[in-house]
C-alpha positions in Angstrom: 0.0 0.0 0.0 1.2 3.4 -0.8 -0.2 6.3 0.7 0.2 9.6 1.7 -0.5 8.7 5.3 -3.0 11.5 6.5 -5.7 9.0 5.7 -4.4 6.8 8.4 -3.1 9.5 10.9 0.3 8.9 10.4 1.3 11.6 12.7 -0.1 10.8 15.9 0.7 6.8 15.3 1.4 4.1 13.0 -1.8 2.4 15.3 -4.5 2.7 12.1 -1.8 2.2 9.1 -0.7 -1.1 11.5 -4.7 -2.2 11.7 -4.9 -1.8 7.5 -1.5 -3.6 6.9 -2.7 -6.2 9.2 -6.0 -6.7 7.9 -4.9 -6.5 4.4 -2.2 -8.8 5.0 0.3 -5.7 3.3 4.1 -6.8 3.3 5.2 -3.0 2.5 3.3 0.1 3.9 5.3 2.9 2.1 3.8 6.2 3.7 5.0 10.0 4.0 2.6 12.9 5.3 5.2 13.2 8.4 8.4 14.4 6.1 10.0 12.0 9.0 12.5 9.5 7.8 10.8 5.3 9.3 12.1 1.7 8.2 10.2 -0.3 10.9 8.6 -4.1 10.3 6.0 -5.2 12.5 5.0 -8.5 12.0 5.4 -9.4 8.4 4.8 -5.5 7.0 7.8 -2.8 6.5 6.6 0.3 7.1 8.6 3.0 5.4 8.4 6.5 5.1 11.3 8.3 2.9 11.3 11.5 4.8 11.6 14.6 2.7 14.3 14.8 -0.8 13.2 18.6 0.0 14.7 19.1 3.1 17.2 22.1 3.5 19.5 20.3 6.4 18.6 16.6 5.9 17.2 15.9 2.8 16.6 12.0 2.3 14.8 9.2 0.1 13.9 5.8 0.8 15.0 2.6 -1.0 12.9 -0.6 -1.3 14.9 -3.9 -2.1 13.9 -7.2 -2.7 16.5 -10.0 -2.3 16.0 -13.5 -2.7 12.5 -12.9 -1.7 12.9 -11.3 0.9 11.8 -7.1 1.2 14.3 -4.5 3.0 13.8 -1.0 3.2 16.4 2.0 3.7 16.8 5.6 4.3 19.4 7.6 1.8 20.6 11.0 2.4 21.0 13.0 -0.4 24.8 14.9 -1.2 
């Protein structure tokens, strides 16, 4: 699921987006809304959220790999 995480109020808690990736058994939940850089798994989702390539002082992106099957997620900072 991709999102742009207000819908799931993304900035008080991952509580709702966690609910939907359970219930639609998600294995990545790739949100922003917060302009906060987030690799976390719970269960079998990764939740990431690239933070913000706009950022003045820390701009960043997020990478999504898949490896023998298996998804990983990762925060870049931008030079």
């Amino acid at each position: 699921l991709m999102c742009h995480g207000h819908t799931y109020g993304v900035k008080q808690s991952l509580l709702s987006a966690g609910l939907a990736a359970e219930a639609q058994n998600l294995d990545l939940f790739l949100f922003g809304h917060t302009h906060r850089p987030l690799v976390d798994r719970r269960g079998k989702t990764l939740f990431l959220n690239p933070g913000s390539i706009g950022d003045r002082v820390r701009p960043t992106y997020g990478v999504v790999t898949i490896t023998g099957g298996k998804l990983d997620g990762g925060i870049c900072l931008l030079d």
